[in-house]
LOLO-402817 format. One record per atom (N, C-alpha, C): residue number from 1; residue in three letters; atom name; x negated, y, z negated. Coordinates in nm, 4 decimals. Layout:
> NUM/ALA/CA/X/Y/Z $
...
This chain:
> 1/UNK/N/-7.4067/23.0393/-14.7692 $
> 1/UNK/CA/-7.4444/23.1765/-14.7412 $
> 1/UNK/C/-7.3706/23.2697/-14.8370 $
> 2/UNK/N/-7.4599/23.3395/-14.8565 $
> 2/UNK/CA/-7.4148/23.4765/-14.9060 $
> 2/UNK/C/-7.4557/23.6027/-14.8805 $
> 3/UNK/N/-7.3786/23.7244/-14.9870 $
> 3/UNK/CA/-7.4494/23.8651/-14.9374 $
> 3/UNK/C/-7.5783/23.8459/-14.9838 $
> 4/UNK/N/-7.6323/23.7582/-15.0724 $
> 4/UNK/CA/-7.7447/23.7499/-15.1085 $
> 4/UNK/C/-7.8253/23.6390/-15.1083 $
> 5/UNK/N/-7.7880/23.5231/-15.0636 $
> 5/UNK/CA/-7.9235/23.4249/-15.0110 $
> 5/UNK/C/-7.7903/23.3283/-14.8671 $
> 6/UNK/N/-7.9239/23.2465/-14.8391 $
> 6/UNK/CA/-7.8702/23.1272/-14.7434 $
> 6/UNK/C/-7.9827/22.9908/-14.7733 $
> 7/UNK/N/-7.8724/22.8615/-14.8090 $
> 7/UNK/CA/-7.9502/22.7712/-14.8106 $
> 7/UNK/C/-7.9007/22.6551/-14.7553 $
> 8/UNK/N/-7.9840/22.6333/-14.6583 $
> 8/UNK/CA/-8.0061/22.4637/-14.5509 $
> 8/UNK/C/-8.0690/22.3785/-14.5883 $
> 9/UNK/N/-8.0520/22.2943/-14.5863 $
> 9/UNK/CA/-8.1363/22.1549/-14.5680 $
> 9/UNK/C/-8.1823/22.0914/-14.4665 $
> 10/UNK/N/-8.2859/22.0431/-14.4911 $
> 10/UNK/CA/-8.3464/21.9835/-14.3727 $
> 10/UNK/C/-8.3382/21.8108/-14.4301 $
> 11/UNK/N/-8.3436/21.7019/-14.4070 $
> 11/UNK/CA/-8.4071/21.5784/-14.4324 $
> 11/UNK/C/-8.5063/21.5366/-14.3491 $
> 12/UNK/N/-8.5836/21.4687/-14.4431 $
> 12/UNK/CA/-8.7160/21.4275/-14.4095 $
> 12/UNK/C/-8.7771/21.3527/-14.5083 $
> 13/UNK/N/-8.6988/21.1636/-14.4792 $
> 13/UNK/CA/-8.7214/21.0607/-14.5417 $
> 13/UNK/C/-8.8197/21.0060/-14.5178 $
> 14/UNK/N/-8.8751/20.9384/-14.6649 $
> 14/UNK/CA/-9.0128/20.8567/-14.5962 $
> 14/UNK/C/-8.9785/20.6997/-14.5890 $
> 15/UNK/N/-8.8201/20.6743/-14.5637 $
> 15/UNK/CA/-8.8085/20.5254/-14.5025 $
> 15/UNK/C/-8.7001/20.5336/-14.3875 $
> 16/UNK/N/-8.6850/20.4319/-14.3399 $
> 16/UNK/CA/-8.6358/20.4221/-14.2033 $
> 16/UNK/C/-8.5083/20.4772/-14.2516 $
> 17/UNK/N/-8.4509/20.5266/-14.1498 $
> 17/UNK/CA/-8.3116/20.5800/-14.1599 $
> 17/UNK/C/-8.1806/20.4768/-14.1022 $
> 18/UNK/N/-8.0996/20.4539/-14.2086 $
> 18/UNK/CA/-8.0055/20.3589/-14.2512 $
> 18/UNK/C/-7.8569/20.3798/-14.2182 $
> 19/UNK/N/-7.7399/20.3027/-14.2402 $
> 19/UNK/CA/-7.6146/20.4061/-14.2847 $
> 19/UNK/C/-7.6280/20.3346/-14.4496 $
> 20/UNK/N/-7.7424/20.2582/-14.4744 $
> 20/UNK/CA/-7.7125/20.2072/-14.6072 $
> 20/UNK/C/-7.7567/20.3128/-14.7269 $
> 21/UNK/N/-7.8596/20.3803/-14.6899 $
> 21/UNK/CA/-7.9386/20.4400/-14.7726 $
> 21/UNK/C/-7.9588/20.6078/-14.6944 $
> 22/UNK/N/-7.8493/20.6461/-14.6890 $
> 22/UNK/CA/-7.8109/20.7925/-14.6217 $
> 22/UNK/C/-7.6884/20.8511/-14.6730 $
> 23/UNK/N/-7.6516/20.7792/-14.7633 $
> 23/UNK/CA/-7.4929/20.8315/-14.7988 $
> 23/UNK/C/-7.5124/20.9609/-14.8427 $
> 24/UNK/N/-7.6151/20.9876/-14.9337 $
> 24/UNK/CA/-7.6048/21.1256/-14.9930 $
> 24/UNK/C/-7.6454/21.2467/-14.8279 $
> 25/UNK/N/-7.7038/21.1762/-14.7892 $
> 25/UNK/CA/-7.8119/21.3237/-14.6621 $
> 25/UNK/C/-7.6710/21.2975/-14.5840 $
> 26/UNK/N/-7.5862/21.2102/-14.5521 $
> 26/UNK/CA/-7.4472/21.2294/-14.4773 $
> 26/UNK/C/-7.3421/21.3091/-14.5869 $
> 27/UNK/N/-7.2985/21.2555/-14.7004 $
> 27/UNK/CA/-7.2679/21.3707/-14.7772 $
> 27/UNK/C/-7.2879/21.4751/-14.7857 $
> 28/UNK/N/-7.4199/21.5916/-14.7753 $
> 28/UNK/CA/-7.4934/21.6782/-14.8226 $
> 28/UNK/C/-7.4052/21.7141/-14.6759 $
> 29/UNK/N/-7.4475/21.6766/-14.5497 $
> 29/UNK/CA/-7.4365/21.7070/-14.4334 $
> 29/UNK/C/-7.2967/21.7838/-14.4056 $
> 30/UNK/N/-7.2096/21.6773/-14.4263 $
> 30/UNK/CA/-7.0299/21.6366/-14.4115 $
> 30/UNK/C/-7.0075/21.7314/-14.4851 $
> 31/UNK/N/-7.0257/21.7959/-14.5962 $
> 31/UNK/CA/-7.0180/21.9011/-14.7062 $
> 31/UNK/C/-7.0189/22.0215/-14.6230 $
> 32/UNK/N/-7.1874/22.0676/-14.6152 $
> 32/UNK/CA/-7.1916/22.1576/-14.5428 $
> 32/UNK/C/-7.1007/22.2239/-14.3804 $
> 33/UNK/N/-7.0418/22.1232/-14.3548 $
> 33/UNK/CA/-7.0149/22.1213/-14.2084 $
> 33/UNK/C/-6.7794/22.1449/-14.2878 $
> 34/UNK/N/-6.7783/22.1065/-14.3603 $
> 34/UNK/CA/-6.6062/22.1144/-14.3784 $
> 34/UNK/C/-6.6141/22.2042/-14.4430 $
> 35/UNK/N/-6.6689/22.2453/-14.6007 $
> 35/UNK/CA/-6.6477/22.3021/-14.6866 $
> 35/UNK/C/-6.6382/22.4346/-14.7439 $
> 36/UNK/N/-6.6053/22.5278/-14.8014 $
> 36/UNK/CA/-6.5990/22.6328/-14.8552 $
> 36/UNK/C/-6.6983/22.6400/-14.9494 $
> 37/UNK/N/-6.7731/22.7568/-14.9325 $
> 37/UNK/CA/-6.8941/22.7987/-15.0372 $
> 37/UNK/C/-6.8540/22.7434/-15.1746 $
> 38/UNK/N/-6.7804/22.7509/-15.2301 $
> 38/UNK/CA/-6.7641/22.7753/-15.3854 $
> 38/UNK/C/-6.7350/22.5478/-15.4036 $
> 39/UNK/N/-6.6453/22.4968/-15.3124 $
> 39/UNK/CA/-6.6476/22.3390/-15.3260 $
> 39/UNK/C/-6.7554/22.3053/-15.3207 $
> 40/UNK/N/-6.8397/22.3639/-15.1581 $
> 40/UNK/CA/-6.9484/22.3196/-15.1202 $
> 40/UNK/C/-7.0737/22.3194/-15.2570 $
> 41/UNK/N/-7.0651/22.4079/-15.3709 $
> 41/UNK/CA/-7.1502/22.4294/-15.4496 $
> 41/UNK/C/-7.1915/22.3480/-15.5410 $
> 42/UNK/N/-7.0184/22.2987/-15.5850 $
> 42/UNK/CA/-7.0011/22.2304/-15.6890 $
> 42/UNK/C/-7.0343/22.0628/-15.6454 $
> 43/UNK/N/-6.9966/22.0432/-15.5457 $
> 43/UNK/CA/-6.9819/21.9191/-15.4916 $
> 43/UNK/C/-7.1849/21.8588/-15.4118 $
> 44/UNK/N/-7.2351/21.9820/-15.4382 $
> 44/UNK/CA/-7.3550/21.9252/-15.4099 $
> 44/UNK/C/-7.4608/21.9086/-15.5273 $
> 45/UNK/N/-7.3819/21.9898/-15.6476 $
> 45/UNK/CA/-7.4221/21.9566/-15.7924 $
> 45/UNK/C/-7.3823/21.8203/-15.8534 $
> 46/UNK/N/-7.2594/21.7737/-15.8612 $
> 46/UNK/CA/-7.2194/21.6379/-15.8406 $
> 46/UNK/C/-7.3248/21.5371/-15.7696 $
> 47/UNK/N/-7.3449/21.5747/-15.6557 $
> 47/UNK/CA/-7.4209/21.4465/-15.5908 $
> 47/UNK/C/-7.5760/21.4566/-15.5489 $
> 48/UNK/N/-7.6262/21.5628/-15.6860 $
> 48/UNK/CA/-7.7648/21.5631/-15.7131 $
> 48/UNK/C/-7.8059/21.5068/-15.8452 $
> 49/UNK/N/-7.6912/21.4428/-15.8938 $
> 49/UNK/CA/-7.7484/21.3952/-16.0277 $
> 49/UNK/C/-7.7758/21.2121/-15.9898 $
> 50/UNK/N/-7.8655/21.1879/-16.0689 $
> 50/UNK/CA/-7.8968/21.0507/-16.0631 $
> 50/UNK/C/-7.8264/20.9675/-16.0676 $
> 51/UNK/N/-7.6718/20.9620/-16.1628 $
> 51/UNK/CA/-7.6080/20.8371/-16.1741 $
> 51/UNK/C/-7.5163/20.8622/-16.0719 $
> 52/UNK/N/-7.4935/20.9941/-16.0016 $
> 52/UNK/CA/-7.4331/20.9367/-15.8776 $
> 52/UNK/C/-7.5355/20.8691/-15.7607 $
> 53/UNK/N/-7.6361/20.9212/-15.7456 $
> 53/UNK/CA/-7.7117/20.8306/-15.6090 $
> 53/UNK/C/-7.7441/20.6944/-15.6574 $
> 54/UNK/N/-7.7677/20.5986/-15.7777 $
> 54/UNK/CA/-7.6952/20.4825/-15.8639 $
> 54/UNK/C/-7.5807/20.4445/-15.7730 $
> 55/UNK/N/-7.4580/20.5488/-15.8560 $
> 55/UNK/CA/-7.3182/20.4959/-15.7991 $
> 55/UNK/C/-7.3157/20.4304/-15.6540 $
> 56/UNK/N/-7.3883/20.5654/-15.5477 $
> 56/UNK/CA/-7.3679/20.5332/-15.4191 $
> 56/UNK/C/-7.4402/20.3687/-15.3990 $
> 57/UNK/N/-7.5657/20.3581/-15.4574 $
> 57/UNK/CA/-7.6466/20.2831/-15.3871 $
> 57/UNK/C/-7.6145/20.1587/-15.4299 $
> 58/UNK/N/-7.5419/20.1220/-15.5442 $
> 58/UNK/CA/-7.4063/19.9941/-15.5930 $
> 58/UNK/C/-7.2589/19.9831/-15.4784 $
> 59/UNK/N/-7.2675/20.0830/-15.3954 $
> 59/UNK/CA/-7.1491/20.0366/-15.3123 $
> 59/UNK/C/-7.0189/20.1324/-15.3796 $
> 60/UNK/N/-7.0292/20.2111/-15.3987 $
> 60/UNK/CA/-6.9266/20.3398/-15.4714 $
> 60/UNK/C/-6.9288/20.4283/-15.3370 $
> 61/UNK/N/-6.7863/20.4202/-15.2930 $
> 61/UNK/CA/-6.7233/20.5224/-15.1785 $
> 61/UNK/C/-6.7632/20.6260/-15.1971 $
> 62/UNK/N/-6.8600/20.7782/-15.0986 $
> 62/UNK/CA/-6.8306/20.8536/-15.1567 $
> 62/UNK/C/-6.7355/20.9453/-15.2117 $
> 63/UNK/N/-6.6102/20.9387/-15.1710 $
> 63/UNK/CA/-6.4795/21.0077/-15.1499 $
> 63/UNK/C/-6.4599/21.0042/-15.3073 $
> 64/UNK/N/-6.4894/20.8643/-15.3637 $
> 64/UNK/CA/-6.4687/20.9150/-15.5393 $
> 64/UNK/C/-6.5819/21.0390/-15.5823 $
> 65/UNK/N/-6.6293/21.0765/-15.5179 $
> 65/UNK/CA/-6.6922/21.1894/-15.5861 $
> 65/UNK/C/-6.6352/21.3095/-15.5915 $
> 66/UNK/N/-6.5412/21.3281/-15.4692 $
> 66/UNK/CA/-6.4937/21.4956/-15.4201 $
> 66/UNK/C/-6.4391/21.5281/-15.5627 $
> 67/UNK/N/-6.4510/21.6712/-15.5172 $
> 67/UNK/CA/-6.4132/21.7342/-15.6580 $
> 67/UNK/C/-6.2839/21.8278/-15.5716 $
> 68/UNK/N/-6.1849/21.8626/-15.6797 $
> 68/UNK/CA/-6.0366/21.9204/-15.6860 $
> 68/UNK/C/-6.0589/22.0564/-15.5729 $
> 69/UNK/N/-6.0135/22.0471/-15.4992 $
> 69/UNK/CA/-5.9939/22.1718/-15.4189 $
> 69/UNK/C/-6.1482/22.1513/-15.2729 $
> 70/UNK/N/-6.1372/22.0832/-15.2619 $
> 70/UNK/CA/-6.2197/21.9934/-15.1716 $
> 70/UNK/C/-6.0903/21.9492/-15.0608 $
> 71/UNK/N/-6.1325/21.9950/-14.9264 $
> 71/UNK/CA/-6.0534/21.8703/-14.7765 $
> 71/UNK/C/-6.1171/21.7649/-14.7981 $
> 72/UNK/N/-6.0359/21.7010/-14.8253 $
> 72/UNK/CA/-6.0966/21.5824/-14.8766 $
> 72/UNK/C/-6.0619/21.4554/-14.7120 $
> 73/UNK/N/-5.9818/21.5020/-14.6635 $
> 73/UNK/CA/-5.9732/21.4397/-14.5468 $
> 73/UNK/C/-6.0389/21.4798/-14.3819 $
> 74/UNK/N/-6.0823/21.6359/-14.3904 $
> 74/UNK/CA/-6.1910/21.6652/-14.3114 $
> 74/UNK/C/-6.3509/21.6094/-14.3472 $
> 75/UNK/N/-6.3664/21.6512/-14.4758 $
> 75/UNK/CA/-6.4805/21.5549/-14.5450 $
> 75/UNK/C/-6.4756/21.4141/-14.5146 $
> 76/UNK/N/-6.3986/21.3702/-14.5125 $
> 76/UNK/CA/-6.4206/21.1916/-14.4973 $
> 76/UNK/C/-6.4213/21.1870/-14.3200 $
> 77/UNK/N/-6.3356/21.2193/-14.2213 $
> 77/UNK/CA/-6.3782/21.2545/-14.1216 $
> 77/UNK/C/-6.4955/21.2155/-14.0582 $
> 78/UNK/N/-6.5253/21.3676/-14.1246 $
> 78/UNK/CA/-6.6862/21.4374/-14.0565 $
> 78/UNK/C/-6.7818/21.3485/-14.1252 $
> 79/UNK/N/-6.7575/21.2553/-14.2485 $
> 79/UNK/CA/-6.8648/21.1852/-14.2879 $
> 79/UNK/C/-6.8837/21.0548/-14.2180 $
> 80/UNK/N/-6.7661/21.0104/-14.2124 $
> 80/UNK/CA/-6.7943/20.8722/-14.1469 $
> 80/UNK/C/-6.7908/20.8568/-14.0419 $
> 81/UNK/N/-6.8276/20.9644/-13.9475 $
> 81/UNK/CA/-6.8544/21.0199/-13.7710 $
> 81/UNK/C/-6.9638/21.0439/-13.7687 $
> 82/UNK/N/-7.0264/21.0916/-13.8721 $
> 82/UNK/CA/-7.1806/21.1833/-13.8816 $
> 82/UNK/C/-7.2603/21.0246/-13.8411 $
> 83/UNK/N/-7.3649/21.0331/-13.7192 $
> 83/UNK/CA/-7.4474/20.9694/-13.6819 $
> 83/UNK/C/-7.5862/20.9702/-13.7616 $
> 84/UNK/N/-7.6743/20.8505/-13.7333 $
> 84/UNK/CA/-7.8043/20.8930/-13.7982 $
> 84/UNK/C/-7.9069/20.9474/-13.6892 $
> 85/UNK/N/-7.8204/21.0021/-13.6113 $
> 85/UNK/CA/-7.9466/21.0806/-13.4402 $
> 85/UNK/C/-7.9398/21.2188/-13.5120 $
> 86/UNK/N/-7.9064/21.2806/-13.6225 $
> 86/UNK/CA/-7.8745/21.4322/-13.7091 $
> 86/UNK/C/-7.9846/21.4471/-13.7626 $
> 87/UNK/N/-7.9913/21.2986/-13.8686 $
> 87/UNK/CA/-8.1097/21.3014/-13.9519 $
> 87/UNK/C/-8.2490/21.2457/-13.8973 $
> 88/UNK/N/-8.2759/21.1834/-13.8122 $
> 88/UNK/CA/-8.3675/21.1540/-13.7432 $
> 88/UNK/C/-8.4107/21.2845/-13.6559 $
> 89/UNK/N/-8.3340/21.3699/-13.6118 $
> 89/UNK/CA/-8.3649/21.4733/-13.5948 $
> 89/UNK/C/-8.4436/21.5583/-13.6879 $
> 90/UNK/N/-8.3692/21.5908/-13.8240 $
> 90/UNK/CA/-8.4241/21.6987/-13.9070 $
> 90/UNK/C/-8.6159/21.6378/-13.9298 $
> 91/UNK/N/-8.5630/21.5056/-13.9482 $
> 91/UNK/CA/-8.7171/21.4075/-13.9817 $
> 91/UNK/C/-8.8162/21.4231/-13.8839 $
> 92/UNK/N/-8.7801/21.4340/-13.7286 $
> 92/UNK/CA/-8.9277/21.4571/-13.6285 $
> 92/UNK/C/-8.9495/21.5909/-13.6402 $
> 93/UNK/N/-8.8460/21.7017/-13.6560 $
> 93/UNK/CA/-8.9130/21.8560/-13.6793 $
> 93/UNK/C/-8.9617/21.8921/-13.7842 $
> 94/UNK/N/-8.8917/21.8330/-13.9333 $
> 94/UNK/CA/-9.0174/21.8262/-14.0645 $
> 94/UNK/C/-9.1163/21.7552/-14.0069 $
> 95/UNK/N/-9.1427/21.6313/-13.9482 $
> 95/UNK/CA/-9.2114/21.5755/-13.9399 $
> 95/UNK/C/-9.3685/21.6660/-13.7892 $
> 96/UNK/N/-9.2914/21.6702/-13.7318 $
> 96/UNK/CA/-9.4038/21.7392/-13.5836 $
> 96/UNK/C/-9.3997/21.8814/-13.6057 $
> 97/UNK/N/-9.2889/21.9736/-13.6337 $
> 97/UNK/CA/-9.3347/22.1108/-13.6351 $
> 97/UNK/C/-9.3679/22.2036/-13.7400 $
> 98/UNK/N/-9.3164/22.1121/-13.8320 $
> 98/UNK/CA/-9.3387/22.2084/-13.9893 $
> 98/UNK/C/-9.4511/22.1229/-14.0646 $
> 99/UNK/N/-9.5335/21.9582/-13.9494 $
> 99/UNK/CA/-9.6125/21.9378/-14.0227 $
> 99/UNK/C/-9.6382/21.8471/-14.1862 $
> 100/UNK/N/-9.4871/21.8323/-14.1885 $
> 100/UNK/CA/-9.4699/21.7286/-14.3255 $
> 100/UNK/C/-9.5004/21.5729/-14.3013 $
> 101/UNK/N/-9.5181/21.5312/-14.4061 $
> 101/UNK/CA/-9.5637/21.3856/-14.4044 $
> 101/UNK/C/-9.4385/21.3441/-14.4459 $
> 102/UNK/N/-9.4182/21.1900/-14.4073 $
> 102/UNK/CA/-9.2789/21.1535/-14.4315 $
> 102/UNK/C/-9.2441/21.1611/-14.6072 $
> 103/UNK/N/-9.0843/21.1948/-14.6437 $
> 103/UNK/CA/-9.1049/21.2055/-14.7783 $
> 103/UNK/C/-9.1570/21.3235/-14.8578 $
> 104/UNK/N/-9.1936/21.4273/-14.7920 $
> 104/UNK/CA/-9.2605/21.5203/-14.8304 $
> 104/UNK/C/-9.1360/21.6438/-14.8332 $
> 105/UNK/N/-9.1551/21.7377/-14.9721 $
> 105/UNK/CA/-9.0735/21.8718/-14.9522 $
> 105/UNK/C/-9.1247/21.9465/-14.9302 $
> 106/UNK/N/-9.0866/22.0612/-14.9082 $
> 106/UNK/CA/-9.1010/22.2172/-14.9093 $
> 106/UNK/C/-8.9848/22.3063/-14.9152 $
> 107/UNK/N/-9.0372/22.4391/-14.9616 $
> 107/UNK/CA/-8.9331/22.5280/-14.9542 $
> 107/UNK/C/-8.9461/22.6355/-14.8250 $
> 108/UNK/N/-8.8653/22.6656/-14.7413 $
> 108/UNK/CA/-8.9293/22.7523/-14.6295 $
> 108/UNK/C/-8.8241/22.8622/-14.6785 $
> 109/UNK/N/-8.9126/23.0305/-14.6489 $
> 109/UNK/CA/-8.8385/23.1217/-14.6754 $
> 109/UNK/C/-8.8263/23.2038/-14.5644 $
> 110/UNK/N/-8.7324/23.2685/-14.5339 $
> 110/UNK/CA/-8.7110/23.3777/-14.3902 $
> 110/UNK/C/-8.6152/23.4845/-14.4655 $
> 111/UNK/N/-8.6926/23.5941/-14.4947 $
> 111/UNK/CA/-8.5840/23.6818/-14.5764 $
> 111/UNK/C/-8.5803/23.8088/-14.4858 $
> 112/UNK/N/-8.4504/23.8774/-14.5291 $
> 112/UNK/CA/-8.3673/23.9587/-14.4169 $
> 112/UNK/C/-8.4476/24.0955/-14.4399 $
């Protein structure tokens, strides 16, 4: 959030939901939920590039990703507590109320 935008995520995978193949949507999550705007920014630029979701999906902790000035011990925490009943959630309301097909994006806007 800011004085000038706000941005959430929703997930809404088009395969079964894992702890194998969720590291990043638990990352993204665990981020949002410890972090300070300005870590939170950097640290979700980090783990939108390709050779990290690679890294993860070879078995790479995410904790080697945090970047300097990151809780790096509330982050690990809240990540490896974070359930998959969060994201199975975001997935039946993309999925039943906003109407998405599994796998599918959108951008939704609500401006002030």
């Amino acid at each position: 959030t800011s004085s000038h935008a706000r941005v959430g995520i929703l997930n809404n995978p088009s395969s079964k939901i894992k702890e194998d193949n969720t590291a990043i949507a638990r990352g993204i999550l665990a981020a949002f939920l410890t972090q300070n705007n300005s870590n939170l920014k950097s640290f979700l630029s980090k783990l939108s590039k390709e050779e990290t979701a690679k890294s993860l999906a070879a078995g790479t902790k995410i904790v080697k990703f945090l970047i300097p000035g990151m809780d790096g011990d509330t982050f690990e925490k809240k990540y490896n507590t974070l359930g998959l009943d969060l994201i199975k959630t975001q997935q039946m309301f993309c999925q039943e109320v906003l109407k998405l097909l599994p796998g599918q994006m959108a951008v939704i806007s609500n401006g002030r």
